[in-house]
N, C-alpha and C positions, 0 to 999 in steps of 0.2 A: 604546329598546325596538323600533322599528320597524324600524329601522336593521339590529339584531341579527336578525331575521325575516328581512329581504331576506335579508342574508348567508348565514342557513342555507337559505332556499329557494334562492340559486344556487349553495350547493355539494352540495346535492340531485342526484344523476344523475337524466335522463331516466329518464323508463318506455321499455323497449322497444317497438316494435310489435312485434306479433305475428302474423305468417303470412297469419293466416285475418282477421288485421282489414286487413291490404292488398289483401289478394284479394275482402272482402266492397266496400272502397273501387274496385278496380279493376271490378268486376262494377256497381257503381251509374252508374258515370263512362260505363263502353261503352252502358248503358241510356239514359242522358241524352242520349249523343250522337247512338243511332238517334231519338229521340225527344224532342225538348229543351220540349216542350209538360207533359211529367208534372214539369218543376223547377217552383217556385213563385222567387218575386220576394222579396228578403230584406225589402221592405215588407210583401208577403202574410202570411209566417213571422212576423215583430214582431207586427202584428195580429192574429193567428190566438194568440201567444202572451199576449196583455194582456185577449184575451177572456176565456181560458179563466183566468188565474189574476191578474188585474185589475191 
């Protein structure tokens, strides 16, 4: 059964990106790089996320 899952999830085509989700990506990337102080630490993120939903 599991097996059969794999199989259909990789003859699944990708999702497209789309447009505005590259350019919201590329708009985040130039903001981090004037400023790399507003990233957080993927430790920070983890913890910040087991607070709020345990």
């Amino acid at each position: 059964m599991v097996e059969n899952l794999w199989d259909e999830i990789a003859a699944t085509p990708a999702l497209p990106v789309l447009d505005w989700h590259k350019q919201e990506l590329a708009r985040r990337k130039a903001e981090y790089q004037q400023n790399p102080a507003i990233g957080s630490s993927w430790e920070d993120v983890k913890a910040r996320i087991s607070q709020r939903h345990g």
